[in-house]
C-alpha positions in Angstrom: 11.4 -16.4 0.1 8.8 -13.4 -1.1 10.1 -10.5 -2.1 7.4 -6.8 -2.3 8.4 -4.5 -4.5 6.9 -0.7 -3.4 6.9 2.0 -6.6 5.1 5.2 -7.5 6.3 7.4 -4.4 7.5 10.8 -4.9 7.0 14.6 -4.4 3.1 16.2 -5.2 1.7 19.2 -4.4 -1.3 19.2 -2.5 -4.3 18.7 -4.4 -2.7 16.4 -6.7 -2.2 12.6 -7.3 0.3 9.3 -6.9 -0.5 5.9 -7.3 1.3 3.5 -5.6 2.2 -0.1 -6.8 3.8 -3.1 -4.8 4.8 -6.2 -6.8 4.7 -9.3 -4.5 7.4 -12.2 -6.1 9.6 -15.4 -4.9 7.5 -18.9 -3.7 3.8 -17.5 -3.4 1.0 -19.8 -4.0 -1.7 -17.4 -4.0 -2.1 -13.9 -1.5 -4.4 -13.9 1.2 -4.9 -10.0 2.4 -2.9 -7.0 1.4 -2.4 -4.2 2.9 -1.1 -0.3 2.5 0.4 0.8 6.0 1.8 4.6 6.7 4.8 5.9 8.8 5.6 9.7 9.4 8.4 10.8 10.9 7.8 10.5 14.9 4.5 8.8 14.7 3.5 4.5 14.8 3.1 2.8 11.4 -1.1 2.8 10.9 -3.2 0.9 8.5 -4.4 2.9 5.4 -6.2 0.7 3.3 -6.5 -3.6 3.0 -8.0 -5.6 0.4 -9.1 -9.5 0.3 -8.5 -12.0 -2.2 -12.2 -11.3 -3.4 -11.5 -7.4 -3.6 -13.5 -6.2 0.0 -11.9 -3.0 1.2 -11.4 -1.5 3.9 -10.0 2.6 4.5 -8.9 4.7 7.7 -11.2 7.4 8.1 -8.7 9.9 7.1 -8.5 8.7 3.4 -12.3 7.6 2.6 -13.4 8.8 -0.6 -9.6 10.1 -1.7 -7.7 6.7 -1.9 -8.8 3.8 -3.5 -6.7 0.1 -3.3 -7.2 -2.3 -5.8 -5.2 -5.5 -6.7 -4.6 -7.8 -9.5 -4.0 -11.6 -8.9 -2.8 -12.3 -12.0 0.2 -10.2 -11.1 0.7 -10.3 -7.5 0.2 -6.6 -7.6 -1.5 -4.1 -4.9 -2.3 -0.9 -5.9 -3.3 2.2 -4.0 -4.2 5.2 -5.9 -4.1 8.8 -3.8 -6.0 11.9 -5.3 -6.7 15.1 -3.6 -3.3 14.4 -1.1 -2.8 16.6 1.7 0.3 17.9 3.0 -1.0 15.4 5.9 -0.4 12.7 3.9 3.5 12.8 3.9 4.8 9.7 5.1 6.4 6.5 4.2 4.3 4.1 2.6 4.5 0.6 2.8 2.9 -2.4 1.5 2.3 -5.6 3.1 0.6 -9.4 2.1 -0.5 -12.3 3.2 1.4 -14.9 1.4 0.5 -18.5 1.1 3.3 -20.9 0.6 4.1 -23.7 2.6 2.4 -21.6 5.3 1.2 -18.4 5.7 3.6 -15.2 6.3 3.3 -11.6 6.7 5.6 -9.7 4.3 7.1 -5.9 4.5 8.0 -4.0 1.5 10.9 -1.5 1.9 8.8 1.8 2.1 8.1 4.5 -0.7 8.2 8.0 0.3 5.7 10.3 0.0 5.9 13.9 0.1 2.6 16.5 -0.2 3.8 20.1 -0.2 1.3 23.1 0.6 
């Protein structure tokens, strides 16, 4: 069983900054891809950000240049820090891996809220 672990969410005003953490643990082998996925209220769940294993990465246009993701191995760990957050931005957050086991499965974190006011 794999277990992710979302932290960092909260309440910023715009302008400002969160980063986000999600702690990946149980029977993992190693972590293919992970991902940052958003959800706001009344709308689909839509990519934000992925990394590989070897640290590629990938952005929606609407965060280019204001979120960054990074990961570290060691700890299982994917990160995704936000600056210059837009009211826009509100949403639940969620991470999502790749894990590598005795196959391969697609875990969900719980979801970290977000909230950007104006």
């Amino acid at each position: 069983q794999v277990r992710l672990d979302e932290s960092g969410g909260g309440l910023v005003q715009a302008g400002g900054s969160l980063r986000l953490s999600c702690a990946a643990s149980g029977n993992i082998f190693s972590i293919n891809d992970m991902r940052w996925y958003r959800q706001a209220p009344g709308k689909q769940r839509d990519l934000v950000a992925a990394i590989t294993s070897s640290g590629s990465t990938t952005y929606a246009d609407s965060v280019k240049g204001r979120f960054t993701i990074s990961r570290d191995n060691a700890k299982n760990t994917v990160y995704l820090q936000m600056n210059s957050l837009k009211p826009e931005d509100t949403a639940v957050y969620y991470c999502n891996a790749d894990v590598v086991h005795t196959y391969v499965g697609r875990y969900w974190g719980q979801g970290t809220q977000v909230t950007v006011s104006s």
